[in-house]
C-alpha positions in Angstrom: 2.0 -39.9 -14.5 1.7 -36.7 -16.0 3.4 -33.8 -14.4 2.0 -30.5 -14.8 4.0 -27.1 -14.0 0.7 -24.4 -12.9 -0.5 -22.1 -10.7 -1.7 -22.8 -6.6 -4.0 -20.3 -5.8 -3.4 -18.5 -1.8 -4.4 -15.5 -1.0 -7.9 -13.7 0.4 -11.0 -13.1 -2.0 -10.0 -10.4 -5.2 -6.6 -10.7 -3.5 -5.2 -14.0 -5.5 -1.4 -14.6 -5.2 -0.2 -17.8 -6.9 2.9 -20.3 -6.3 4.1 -22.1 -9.5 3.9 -25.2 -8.7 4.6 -28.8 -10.3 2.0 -31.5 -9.7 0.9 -34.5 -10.9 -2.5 -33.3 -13.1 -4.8 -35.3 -11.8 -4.8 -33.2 -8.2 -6.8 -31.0 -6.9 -5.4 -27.1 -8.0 -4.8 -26.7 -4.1 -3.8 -29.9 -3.6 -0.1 -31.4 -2.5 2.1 -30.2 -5.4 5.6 -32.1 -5.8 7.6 -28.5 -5.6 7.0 -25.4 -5.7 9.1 -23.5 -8.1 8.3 -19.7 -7.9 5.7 -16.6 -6.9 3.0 -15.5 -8.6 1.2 -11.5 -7.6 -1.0 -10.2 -9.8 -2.5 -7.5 -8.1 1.0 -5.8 -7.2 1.6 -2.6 -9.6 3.9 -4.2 -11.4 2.9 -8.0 -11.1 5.4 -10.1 -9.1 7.0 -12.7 -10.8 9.7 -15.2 -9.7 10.1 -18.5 -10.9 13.7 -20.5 -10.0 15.1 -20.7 -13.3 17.5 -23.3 -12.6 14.4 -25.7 -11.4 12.0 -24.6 -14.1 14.3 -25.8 -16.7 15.2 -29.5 -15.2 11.2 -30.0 -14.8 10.9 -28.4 -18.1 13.5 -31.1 -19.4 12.1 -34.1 -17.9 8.5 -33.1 -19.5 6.9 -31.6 -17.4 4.1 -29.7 -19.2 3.1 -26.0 -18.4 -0.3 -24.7 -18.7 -1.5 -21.9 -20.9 -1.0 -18.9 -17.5 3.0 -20.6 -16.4 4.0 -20.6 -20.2 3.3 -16.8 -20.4 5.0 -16.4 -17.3 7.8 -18.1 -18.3 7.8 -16.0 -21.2 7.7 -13.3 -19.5 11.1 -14.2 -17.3 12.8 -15.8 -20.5 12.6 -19.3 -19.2 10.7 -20.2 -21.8 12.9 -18.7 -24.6 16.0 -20.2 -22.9 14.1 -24.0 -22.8 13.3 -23.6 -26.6 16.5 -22.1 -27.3 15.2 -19.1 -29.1 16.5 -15.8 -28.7 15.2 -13.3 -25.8 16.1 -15.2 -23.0 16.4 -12.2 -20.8 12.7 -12.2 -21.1 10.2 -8.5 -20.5 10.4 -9.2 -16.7 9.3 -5.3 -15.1 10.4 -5.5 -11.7 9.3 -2.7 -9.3 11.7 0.3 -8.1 13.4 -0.8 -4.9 11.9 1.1 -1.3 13.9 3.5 0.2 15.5 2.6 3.3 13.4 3.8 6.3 16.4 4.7 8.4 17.3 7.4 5.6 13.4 8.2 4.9 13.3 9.0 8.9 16.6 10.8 9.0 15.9 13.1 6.0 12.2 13.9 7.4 13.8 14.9 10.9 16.6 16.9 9.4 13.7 18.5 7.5 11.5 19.3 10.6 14.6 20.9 12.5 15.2 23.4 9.4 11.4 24.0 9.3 11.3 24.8 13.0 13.9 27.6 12.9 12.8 28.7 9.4 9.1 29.3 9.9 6.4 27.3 12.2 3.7 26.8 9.5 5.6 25.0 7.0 4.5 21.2 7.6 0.9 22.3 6.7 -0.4 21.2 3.4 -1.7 23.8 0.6 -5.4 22.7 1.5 -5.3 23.6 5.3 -3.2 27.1 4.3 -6.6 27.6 2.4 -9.2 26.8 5.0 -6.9 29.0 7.3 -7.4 31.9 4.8 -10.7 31.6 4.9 -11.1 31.1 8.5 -9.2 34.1 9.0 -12.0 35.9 7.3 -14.8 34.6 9.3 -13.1 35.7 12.9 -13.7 39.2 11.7 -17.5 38.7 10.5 -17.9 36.3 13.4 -16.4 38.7 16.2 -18.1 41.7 15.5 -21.7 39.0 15.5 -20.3 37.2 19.1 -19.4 40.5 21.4 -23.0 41.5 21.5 -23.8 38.1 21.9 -20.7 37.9 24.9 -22.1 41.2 26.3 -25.2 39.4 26.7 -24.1 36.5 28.4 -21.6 38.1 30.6 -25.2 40.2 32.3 -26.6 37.2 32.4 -24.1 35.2 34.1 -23.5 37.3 37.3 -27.2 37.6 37.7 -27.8 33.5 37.9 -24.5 33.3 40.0 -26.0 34.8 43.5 -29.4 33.1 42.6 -27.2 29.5 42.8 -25.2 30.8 45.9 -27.9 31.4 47.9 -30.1 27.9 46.9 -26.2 26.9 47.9 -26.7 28.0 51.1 -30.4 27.0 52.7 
């Protein structure tokens, strides 16, 4: 039996993720695998790699065989290197920066808004809304002196229609 160390495709359509598996090679590439050895994510910026060392190398040593995609990942995490015994065995893993912790994110952003709120109201609003306010405040003044004859209309309007209702009220 040949034993193969690859890649089992998961994931939605144009999102693939990958588990490196070993399997015998005559299975189906989704099919039962015989362990699964490590996580494959391409689409995360950087790519999300992490392969059990420790097994890699024992199925490595009882020859199992990787194909072309697990050999440059085990490149890539020096598994490869260390295997051979050739030098670089730390490998050129980039592993992404580690997320702040939400309590401190939430903390920091209310200590923020309760030295925003006694230093000056408008100071959450973005650059962009501070423009369309500028300009807004611009239009008021064309747009008021347009509206009041426009009011002034209405307003004689109004009272006229008001007794014509309260009297169809009425009968």
């Amino acid at each position: 039996m040949a034993v193969k160390i690859r890649l089992k495709r998961l994931g939605a359509i144009r999102n693939a993720q990958y588990r490196v598996v070993v399997m015998d090679s005559r299975t189906k590439r989704d099919g039962r695998a015989i362990e699964e050895i490590g996580l494959y994510h391409p689409k995360e910026e950087p790519s999300l790699i992490q392969i059990d060392s420790e097994r890699a190398q024992y199925w490595l040593g009882v020859g199992a065989q990787p194909t072309e995609q697990v050999a440059a990942l085990l490149k890539i995490t020096g598994d490869w290197q260390k295997y051979k015994g050739e030098p670089g065995a730390e490998g050129t893993l980039k592993t992404a920066a580690p997320k702040p912790d939400k309590r401190a994110l939430y903390e920091a952003a209310l200590k923020a808004a309760q030295d925003g709120e006694t230093s000056a109201k408008g100071s959450a609003t973005t650059a962009k809304k501070k423009a369309e306010k500028k300009v807004d405040d611009e239009a008021p003044a064309e747009a008021a002196a347009t509206e009041a004859p426009a009011e002034a209309a209405a307003e004689s309007e109004a009272p006229a229609e008001a007794p014509a209702d309260s009297e169809t009220a009425e009968a």
